[in-house]
py3Dmol code that shows the C-alpha trace and the ligand (Angstrom):
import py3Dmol

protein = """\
ATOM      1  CA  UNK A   1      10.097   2.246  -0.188  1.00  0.00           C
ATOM      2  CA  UNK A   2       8.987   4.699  -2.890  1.00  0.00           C
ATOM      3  CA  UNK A   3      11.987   6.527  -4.634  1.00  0.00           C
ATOM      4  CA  UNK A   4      11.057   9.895  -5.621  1.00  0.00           C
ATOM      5  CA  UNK A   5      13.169  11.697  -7.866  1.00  0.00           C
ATOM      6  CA  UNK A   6      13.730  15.077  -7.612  1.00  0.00           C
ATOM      7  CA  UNK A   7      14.955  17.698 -10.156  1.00  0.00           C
ATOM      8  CA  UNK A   8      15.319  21.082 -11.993  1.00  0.00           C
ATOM      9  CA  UNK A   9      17.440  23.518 -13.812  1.00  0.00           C
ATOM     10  CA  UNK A  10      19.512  25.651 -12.066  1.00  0.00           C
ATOM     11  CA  UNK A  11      17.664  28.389 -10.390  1.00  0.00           C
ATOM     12  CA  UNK A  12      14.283  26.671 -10.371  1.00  0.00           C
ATOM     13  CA  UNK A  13      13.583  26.152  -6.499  1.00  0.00           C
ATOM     14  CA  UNK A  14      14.434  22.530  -6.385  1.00  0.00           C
ATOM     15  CA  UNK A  15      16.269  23.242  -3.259  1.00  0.00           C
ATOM     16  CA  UNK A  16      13.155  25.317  -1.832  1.00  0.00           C
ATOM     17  CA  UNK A  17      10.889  22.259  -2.691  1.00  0.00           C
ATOM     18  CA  UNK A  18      13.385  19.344  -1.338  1.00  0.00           C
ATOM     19  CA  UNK A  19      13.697  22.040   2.173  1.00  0.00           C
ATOM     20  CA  UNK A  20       9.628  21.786   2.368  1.00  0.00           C
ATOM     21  CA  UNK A  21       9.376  17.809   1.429  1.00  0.00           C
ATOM     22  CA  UNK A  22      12.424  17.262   4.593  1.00  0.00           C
ATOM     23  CA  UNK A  23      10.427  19.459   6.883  1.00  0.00           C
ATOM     24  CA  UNK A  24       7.325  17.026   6.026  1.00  0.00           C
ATOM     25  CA  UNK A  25       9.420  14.817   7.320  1.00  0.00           C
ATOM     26  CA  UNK A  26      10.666  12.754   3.839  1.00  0.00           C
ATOM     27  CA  UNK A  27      14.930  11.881   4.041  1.00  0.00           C
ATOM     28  CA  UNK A  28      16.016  13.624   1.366  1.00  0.00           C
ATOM     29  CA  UNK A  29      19.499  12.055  -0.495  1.00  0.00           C
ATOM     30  CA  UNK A  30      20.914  15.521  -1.736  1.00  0.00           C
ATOM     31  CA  UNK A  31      23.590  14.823  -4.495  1.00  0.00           C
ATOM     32  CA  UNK A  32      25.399  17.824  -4.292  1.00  0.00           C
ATOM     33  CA  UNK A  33      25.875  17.517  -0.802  1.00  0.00           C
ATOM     34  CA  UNK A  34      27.002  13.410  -1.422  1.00  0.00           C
ATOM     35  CA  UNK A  35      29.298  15.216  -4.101  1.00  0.00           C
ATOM     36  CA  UNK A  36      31.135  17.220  -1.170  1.00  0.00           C
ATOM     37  CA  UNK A  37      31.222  14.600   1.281  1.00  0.00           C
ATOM     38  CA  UNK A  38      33.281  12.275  -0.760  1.00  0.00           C
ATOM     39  CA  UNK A  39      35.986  14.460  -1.028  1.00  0.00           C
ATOM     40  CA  UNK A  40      36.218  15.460   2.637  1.00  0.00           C
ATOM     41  CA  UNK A  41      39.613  15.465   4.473  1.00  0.00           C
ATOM     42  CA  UNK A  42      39.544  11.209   5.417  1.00  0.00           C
ATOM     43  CA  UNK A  43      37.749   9.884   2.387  1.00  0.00           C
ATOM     44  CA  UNK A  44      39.667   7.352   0.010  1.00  0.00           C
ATOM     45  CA  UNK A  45      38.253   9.470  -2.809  1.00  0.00           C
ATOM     46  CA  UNK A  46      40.266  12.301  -1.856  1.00  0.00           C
ATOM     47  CA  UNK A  47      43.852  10.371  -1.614  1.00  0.00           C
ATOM     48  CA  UNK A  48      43.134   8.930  -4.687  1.00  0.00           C
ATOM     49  CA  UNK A  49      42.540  12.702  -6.285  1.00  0.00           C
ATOM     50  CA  UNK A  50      45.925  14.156  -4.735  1.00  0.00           C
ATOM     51  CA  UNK A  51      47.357  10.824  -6.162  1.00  0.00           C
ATOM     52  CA  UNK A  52      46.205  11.638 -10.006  1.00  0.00           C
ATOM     53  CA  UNK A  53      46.552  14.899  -9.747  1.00  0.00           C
ATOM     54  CA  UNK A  54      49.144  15.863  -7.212  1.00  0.00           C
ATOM     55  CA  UNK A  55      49.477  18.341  -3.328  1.00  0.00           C
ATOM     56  CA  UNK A  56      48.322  21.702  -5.420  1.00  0.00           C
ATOM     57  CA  UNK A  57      44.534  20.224  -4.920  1.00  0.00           C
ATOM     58  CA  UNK A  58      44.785  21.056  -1.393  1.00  0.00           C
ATOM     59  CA  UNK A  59      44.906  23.844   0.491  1.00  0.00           C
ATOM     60  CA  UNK A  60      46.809  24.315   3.412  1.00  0.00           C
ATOM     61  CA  UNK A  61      44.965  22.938   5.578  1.00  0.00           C
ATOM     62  CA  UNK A  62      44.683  19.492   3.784  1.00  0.00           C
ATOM     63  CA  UNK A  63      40.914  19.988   2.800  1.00  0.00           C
ATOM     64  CA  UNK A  64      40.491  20.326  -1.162  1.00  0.00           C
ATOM     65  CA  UNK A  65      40.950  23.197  -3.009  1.00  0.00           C
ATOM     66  CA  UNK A  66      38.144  22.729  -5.659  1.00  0.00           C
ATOM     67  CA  UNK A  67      39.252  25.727  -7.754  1.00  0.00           C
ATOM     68  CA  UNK A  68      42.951  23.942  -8.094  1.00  0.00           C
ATOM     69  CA  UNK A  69      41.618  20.483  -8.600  1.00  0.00           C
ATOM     70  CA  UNK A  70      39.169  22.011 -11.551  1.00  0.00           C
ATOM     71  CA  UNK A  71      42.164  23.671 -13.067  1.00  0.00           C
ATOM     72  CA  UNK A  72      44.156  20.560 -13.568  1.00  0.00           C
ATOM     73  CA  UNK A  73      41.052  18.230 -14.319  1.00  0.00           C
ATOM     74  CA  UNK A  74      38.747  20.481 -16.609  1.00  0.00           C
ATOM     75  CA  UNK A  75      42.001  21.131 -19.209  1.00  0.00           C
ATOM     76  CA  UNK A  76      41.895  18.318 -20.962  1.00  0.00           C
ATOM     77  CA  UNK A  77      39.619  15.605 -21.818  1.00  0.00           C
ATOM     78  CA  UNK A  78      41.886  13.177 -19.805  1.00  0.00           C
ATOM     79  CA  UNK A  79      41.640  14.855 -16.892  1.00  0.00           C
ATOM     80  CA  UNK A  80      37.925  14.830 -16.644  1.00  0.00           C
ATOM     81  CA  UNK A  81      38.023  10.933 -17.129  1.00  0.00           C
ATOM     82  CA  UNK A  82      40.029  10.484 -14.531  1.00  0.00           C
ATOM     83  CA  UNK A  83      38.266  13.167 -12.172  1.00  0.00           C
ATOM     84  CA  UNK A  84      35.343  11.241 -13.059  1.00  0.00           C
ATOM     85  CA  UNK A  85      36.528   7.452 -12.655  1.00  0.00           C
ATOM     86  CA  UNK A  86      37.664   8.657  -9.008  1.00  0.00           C
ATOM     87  CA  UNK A  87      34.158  10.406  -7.971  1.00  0.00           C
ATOM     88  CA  UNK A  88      31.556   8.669  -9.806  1.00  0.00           C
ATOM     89  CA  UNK A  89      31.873   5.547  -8.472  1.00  0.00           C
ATOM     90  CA  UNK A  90      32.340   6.886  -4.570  1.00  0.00           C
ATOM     91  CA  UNK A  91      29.560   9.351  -5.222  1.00  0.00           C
ATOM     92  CA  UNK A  92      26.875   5.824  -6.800  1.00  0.00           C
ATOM     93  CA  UNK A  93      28.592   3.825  -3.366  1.00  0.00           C
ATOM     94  CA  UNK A  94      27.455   6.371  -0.855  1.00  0.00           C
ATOM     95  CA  UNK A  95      23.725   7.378  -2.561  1.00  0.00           C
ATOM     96  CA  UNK A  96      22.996   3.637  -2.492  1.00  0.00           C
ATOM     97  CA  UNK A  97      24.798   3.471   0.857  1.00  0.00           C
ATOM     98  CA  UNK A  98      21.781   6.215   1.864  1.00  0.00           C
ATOM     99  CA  UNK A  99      18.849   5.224  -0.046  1.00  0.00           C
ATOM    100  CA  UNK A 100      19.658   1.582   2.000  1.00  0.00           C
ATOM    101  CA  UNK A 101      19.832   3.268   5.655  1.00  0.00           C
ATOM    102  CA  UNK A 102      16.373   4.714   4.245  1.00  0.00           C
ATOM    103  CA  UNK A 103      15.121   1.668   3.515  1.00  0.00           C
ATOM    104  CA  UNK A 104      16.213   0.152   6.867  1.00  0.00           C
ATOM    105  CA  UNK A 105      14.397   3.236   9.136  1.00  0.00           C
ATOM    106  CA  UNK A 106      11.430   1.880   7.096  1.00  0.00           C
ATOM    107  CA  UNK A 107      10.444   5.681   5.389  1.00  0.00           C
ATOM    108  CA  UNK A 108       7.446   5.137   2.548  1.00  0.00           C
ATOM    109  CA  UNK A 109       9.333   7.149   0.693  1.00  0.00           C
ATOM    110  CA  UNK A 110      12.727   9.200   0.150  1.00  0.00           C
ATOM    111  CA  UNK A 111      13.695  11.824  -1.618  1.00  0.00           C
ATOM    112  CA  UNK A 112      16.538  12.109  -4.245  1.00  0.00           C
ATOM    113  CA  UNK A 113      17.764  15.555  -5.014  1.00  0.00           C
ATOM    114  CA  UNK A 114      19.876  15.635  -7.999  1.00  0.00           C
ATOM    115  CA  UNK A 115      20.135  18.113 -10.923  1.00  0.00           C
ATOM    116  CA  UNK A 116      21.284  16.222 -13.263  1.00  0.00           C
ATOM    117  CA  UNK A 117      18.601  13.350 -12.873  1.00  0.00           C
ATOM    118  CA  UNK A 118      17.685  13.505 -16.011  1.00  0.00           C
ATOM    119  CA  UNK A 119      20.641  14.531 -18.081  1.00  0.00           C
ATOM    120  CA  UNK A 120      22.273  11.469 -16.721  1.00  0.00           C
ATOM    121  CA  UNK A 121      19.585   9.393 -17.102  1.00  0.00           C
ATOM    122  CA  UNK A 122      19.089   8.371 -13.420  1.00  0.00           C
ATOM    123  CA  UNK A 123      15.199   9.431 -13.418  1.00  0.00           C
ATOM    124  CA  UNK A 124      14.822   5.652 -14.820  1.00  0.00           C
ATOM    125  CA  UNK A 125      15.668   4.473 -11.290  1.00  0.00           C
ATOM    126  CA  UNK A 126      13.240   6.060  -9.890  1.00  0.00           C
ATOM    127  CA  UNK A 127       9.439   4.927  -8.527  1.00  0.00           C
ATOM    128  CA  UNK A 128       8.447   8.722  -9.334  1.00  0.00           C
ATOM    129  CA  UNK A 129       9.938  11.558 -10.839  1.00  0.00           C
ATOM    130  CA  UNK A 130       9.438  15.054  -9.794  1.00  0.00           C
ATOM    131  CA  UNK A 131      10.588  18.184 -12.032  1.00  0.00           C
ATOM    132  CA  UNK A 132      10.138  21.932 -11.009  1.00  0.00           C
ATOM    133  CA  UNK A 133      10.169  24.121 -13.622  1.00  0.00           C
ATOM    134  CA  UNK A 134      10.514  27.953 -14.368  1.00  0.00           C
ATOM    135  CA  UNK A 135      11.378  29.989 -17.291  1.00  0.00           C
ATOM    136  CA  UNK A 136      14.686  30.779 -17.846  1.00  0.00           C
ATOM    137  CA  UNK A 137      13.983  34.876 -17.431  1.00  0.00           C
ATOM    138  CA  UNK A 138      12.350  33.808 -14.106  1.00  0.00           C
ATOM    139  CA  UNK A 139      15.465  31.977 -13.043  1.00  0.00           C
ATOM    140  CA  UNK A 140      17.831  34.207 -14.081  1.00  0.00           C
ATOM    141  CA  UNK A 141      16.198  36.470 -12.181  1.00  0.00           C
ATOM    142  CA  UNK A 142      16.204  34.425  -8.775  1.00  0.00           C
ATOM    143  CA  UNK A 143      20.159  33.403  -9.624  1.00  0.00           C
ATOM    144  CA  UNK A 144      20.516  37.193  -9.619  1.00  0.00           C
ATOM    145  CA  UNK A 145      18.761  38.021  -6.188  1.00  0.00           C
ATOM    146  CA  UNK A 146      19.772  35.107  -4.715  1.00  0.00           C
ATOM    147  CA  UNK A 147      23.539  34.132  -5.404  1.00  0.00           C
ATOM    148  CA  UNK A 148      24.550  37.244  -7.123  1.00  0.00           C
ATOM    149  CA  UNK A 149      25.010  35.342 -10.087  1.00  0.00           C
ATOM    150  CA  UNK A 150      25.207  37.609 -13.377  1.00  0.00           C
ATOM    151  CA  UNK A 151      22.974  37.017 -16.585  1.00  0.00           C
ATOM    152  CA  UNK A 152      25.347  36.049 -18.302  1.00  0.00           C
ATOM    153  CA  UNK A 153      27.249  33.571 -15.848  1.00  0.00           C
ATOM    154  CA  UNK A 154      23.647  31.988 -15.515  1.00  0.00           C
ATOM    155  CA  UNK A 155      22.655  31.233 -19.141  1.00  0.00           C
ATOM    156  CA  UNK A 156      26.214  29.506 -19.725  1.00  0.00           C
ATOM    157  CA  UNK A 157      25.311  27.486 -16.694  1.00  0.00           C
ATOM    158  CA  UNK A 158      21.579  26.711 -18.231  1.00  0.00           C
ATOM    159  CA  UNK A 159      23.236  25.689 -21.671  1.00  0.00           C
ATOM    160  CA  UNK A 160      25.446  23.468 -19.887  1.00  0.00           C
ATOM    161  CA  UNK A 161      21.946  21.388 -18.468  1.00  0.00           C
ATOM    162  CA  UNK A 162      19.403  19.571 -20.321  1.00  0.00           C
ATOM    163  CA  UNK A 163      16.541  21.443 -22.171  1.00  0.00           C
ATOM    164  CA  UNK A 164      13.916  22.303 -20.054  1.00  0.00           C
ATOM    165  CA  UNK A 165      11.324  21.026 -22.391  1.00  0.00           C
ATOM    166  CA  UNK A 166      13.070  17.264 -22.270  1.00  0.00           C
ATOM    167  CA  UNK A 167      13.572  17.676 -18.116  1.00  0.00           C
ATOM    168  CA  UNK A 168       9.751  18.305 -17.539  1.00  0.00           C
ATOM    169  CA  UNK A 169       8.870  15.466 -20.404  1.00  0.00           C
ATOM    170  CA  UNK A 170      10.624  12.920 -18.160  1.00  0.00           C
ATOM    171  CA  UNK A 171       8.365  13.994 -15.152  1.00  0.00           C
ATOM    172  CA  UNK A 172       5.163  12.673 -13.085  1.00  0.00           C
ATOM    173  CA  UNK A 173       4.702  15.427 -11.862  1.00  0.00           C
ATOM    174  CA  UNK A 174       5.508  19.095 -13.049  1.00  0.00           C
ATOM    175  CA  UNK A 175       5.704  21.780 -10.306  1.00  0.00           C
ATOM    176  CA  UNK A 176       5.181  25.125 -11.944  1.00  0.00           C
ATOM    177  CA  UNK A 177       7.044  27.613 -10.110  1.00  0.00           C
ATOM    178  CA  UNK A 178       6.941  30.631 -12.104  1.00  0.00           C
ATOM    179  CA  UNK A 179       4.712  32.211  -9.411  1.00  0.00           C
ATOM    180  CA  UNK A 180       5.235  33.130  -5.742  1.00  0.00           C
ATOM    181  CA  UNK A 181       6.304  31.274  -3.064  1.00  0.00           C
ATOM    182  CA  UNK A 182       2.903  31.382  -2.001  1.00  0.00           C
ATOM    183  CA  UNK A 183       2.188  29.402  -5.446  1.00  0.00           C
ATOM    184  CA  UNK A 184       4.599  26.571  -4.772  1.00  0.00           C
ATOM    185  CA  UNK A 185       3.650  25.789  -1.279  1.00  0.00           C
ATOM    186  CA  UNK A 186       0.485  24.602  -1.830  1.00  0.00           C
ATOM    187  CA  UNK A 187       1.900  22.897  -4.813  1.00  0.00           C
ATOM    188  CA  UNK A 188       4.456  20.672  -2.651  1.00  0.00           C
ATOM    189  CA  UNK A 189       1.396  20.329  -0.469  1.00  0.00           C
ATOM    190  CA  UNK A 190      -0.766  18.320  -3.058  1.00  0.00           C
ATOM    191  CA  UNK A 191       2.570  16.314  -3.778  1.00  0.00           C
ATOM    192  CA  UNK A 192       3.219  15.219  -0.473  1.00  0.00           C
ATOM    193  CA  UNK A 193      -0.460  13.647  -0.860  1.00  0.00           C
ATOM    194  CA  UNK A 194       0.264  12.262  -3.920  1.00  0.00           C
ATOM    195  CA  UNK A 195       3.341   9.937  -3.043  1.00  0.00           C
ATOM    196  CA  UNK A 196       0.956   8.492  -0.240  1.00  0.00           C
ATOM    197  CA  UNK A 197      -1.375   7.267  -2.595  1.00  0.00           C
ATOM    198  CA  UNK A 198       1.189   6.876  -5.350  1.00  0.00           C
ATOM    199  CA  UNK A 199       2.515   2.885  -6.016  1.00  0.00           C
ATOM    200  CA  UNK A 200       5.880   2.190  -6.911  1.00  0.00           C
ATOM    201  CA  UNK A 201       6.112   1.490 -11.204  1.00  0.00           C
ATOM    202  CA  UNK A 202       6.789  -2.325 -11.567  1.00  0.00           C
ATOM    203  CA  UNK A 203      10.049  -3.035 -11.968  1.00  0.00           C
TER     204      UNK A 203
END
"""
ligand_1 = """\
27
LIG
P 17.581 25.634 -7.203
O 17.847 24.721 -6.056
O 16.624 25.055 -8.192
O 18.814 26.174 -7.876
P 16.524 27.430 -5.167
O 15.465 26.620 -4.519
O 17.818 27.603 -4.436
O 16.810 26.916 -6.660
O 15.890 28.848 -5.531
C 16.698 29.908 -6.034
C 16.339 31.179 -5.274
O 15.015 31.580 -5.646
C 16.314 31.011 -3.764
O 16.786 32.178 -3.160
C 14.834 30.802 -3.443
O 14.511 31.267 -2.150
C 14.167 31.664 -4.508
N 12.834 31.172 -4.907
C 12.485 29.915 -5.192
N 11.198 29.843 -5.568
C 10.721 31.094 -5.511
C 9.449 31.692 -5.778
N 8.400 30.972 -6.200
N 9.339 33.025 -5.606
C 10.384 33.761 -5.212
N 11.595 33.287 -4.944
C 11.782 31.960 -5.098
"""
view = py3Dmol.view(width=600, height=400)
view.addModel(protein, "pdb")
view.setStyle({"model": 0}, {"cartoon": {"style": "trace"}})
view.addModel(ligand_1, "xyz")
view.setStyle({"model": 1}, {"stick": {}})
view.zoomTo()
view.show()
């Protein structure tokens, strides 16, 4: 089974691209999504997080209260360490936990979506590594339209990721999506083709 990494800033229409590969019928392993579901009302991740960092992480309902838990964690550097020592691990169980189930349905390929694939050096896992890529004007512009998101809001966020310059250097395959919709779609096409014929890197 190929793995097929898939990535971009903030903004650059990673999400639109991973939506088109799943409806080509590719399982796509969405990171952010893995991110919520360890931390759903249940999941040892979760007791452990009211254990560090006490009740106020939850709302009343017993689900977590992200903007409480961020409070506590982000302030100091000890925090975030032990935010992180909780979720990492749960978050690397349950993506290998998926890639596996992949494996066992017998897919050619999946699909990981995760932002940060090549800030945290996980692209070096991969068979293949996919990037989309837009200029920051044209993203801050979708972030606007999109998610309301100010100008300002959005370049901290971009800061906060890796250059795009050392993203798209890490890449296969560069999808430029500075154009319409009607630009990217037959872009995603000519992928889709591509991982058929595509073998995995030795490893
Ligand atoms: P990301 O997942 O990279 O943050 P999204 O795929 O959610 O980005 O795209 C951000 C917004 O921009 C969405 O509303 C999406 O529909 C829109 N969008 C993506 N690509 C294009 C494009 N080529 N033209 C116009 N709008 C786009």
């Amino acid at each position: 089974m190929k793995k097929i990494g898939l990535t971009g800033g903030i903004g650059s229409g990673k999400s639109t691209v991973a939506k088109q590969l799943a409806a080509a019928g590719f399982p796509v392993v969405d990171a952010d999504q893995l991110a919520r579901e360890i931390v759903e009302q249940g999941q040892p991740a979760l007791a452990r997080l009211v254990e560090a960092f006490g009740d106020e992480i939850l709302a009343a309902d017993g689900s977590l209260n992200r903007a409480a838990l961020a409070e506590r964690a982000f302030s100091s550097q000890e925090g975030t360490d032990t935010l992180n020592s909780i979720t990492h691990p749960a978050i690397r169980a349950l993506t290998d936990q998926r890639f596996a189930e992949a494996e066992e349905a017998g897919v050619e390929a999946v699909i990981y979506d995760m932002p940060l694939l090549v800030d945290l050096g996980l692209d070096k896992g991969m068979d293949f590594v996919v990037v989309v890529s837009a200029s920051e004007d044209v993203r801050i512009q979708r972030l606007a339209a999109s998610r309301g998101v100010d100008e300002a809001d959005a370049r901290r966020r971009m800061a906060a990721q890796i250059d795009e310059a050392t993203r798209n250097a890490a890449a296969d395959v560069v999808i430029d999506n500075n154009g319409g919709l009607d630009e990217l779609g037959p872009q995603v096409d000519l992928l889709i083709e591509k991982i058929s014929s595509w073998e995995p890197r030795p490893s």
